[in-house]
C-alpha positions in Angstrom: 29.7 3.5 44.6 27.0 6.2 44.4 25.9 7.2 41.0 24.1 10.8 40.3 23.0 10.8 37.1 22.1 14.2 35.4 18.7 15.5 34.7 17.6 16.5 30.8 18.1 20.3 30.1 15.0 21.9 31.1 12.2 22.0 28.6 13.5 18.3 26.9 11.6 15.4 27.8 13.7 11.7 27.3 13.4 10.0 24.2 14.6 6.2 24.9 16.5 4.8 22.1 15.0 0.8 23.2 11.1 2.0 23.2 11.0 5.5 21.2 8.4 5.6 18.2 8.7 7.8 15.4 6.3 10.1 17.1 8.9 10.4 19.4 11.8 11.0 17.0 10.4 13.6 14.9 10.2 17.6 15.3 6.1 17.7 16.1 4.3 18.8 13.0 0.4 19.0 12.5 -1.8 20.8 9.8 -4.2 23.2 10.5 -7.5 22.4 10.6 -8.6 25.3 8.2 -6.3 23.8 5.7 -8.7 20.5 5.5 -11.9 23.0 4.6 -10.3 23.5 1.2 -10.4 20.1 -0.1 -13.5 18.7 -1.5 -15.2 16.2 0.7 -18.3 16.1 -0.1 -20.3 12.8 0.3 -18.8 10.3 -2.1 -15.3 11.9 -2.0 -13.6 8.6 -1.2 -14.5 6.8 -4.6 -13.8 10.5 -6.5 -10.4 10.5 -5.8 -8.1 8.5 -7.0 -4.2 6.7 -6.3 -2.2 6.1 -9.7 0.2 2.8 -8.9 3.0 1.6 -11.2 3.6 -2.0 -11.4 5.9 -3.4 -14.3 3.7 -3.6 -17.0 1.2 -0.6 -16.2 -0.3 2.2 -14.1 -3.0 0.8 -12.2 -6.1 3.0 -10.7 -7.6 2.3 -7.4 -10.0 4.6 -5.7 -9.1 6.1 -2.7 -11.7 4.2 -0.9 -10.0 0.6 -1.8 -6.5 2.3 -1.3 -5.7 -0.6 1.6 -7.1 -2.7 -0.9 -4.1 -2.9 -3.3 -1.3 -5.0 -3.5 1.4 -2.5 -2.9 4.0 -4.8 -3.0 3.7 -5.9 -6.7 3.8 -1.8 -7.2 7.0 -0.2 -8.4 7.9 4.0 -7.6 5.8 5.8 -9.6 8.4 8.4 -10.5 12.1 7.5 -11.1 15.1 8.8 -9.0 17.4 10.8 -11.5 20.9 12.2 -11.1 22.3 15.3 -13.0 24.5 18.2 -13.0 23.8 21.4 -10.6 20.6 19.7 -9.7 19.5 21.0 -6.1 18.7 17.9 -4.4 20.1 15.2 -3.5 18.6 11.6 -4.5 20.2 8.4 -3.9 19.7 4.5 -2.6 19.8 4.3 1.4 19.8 0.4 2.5 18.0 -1.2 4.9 19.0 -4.0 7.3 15.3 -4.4 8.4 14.3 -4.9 4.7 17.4 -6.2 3.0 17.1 -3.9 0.2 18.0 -0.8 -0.8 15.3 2.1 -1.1 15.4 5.4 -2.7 15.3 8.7 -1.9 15.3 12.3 -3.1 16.9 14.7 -0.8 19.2 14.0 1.9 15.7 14.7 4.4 14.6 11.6 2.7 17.3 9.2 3.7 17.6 10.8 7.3 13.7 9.0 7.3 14.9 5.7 6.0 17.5 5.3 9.0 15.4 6.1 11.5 12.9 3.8 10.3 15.5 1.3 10.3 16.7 2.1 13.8 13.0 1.7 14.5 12.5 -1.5 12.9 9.1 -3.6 12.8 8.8 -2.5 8.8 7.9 -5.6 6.8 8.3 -2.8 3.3 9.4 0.5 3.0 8.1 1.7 -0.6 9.3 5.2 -2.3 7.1 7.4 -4.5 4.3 4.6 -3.7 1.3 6.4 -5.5 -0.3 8.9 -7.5 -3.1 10.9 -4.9 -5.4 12.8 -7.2 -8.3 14.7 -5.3 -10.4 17.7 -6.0 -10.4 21.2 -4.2 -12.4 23.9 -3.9 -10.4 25.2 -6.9 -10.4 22.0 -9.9 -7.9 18.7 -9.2 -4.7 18.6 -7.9 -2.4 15.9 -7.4 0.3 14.4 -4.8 2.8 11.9 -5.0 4.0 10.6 -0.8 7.4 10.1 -0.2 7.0 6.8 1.4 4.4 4.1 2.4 6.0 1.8 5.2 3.9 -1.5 5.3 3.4 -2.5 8.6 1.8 -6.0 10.0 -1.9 -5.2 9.3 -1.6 -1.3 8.8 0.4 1.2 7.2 2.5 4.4 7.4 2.3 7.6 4.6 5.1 9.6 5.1 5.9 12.9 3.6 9.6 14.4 3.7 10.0 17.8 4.0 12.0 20.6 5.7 10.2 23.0 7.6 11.6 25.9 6.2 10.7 24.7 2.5 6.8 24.2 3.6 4.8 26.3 0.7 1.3 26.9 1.4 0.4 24.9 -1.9 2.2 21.9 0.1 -0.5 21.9 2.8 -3.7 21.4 1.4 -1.5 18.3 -0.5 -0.5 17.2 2.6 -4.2 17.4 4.4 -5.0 15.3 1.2 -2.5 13.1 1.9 -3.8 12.5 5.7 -7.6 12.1 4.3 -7.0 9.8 2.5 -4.4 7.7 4.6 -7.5 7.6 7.3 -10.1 6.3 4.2 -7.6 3.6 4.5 -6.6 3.0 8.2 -3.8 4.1 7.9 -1.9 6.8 9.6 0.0 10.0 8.1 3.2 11.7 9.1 4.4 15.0 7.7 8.5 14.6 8.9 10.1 18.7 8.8 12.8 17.7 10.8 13.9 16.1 13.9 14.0 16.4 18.1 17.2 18.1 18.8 20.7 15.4 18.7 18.1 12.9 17.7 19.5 12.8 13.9 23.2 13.0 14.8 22.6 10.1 17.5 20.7 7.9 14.7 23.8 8.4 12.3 26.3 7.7 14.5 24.9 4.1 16.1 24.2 3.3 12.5 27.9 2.7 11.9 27.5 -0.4 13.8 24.0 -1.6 12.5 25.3 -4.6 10.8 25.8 -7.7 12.2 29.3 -8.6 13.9 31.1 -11.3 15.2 32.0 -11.5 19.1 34.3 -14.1 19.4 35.6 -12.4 22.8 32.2 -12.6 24.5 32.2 -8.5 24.6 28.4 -8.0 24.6 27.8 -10.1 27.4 30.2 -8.2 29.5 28.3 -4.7 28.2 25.5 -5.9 29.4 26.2 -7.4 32.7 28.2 -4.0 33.4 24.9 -2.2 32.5 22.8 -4.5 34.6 24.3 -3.4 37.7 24.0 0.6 37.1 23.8 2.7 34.9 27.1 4.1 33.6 28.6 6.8 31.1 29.5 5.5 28.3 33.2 5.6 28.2 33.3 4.1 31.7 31.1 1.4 30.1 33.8 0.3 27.7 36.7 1.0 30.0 35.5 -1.8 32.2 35.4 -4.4 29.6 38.4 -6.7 29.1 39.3 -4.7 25.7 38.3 -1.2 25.4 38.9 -0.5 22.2 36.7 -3.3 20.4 34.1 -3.2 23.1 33.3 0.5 21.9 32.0 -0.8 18.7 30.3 -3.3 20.3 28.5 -0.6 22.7 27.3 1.0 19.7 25.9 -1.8 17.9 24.2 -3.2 20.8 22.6 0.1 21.0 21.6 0.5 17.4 19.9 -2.9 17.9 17.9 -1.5 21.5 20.0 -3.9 23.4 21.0 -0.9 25.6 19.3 2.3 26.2 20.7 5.7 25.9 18.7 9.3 26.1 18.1 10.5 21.7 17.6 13.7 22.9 21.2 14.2 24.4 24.5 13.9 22.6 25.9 10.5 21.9 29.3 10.8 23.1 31.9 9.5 26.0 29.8 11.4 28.5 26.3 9.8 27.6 24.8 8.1 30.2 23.8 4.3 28.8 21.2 2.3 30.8 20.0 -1.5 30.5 16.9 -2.0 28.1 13.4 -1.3 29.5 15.1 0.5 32.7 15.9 3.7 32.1 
């Protein structure tokens, strides 16, 4: 049987669900370079500013310079997640299969984050409100609390959350902060204002499935020796298994966990085209 399988609209590149980054995931962002000329940098600037931790007993102090330095994982969130009336935002605790825990977050922005790095996987910590950043501008001291640090074997992430549309010009010169000093400290920086078109609605709906589940009728196997042979849409997939209706659930999870491939930057549904892992 001959198979034609439809091109990306024009303008979209693929973003493979088994080998896509966050890079890949995320609407691209970067931060003038104009913006970095009003921080103060000046020789030494590394051991002037400063990242405020919270463990249990106390704040904690580390310069900039020996940010990497610090056990982040005895560290605590060094502002609390609160819930009240008429309050704007939306906090809350997102969990995590890849850490086992659950993690907070502010705004519903913020937990969109924590699934994808979830989907993503390879986190050995995810921590929220990690530190304090106080640095100098041409102007006095200022100071920035990250949304998230996501420890990584032998580096790290800083991430900052925040819708485009809500980015105040007072946010970027914290956020070029943020990026110096995530490079004092090998690390890299991410500014996340939103997300590659069906990319967020694709993450949300494979995440149904992201916990493990038994397969007592050998379903998976048959996905993926279906999948092995071509490439088919995704409600042809399941169609072809012995038992439709549970292997659809099974399709899904197997594609939350990259066991199957499917384009992010096209709509999840029957019509998706779903391809064997690493051959796309």
């Amino acid at each position: 049987m001959e198979v034609t399988v439809r091109t990306p609209e024009a303008g979209s590149r693929p973003v493979w669900s088994h080998s896509c980054t966050l890079a890949d995931l995320v609407a691209p962002y970067s931060i003038a370079p104009r913006t970095f000329g009003r921080l103060e940098t000046g020789p030494g600037w590394a051991r002037r500013w400063t990242a405020v931790w919270k463990t249990s007993g106390a704040e904690v102090i580390s310069r900039v310079h020996d940010l990497a330095a610090f056990p982040a994982l005895a560290s605590v969130p060094v502002r609390g997640f609160t819930w009240r009336a008429r309050q704007r935002h939306r906090p809350g605790l997102q969990y995590m299969v890849a850490t086992g825990r659950m993690h907070g977050f502010e705004s519903l922005a913020e937990r969109r984050l924590l699934l994808a790095l979830d989907f993503l996987g390879g986190a050995e910590e995810v921590l929220s409100q990690p530190f304090k950043l106080r640095f100098t501008t041409g102007d006095g001291g200022e100071d920035h609390t990250p949304d998230f640090l996501v420890l990584l074997p032998g580096t790290a992430v800083l991430i900052d959350v925040r819708p485009g549309h809500l980015v105040k010009d007072e946010d970027l010169v914290k956020f070029a902060a943020a990026e110096q000093a995530a490079a004092a400290a090998g690390w890299r920086y991410v500014v996340v204002t939103g997300w590659r078109r069906h990319v967020a609605t694709g993450l949300d709906a494979m995440s149904a499935r992201r916990r493990a589940m038994t397969d007592r009728l050998g379903l998976e196997n048959q996905l993926l020796e279906l999948v092995s042979e071509r490439p088919r849409r995704f409600v042809e997939l399941v169609e072809d298994t012995s038992l439709p209706a549970v292997a659809r659930a099974h399709a899904v999870h197997l594609l939350w966990h990259r066991r199957l491939a499917v384009d992010l930057a096209q709509p999840l549904c029957d019509a998706a085209w779903i391809y064997p892992a690493g051959k796309p």
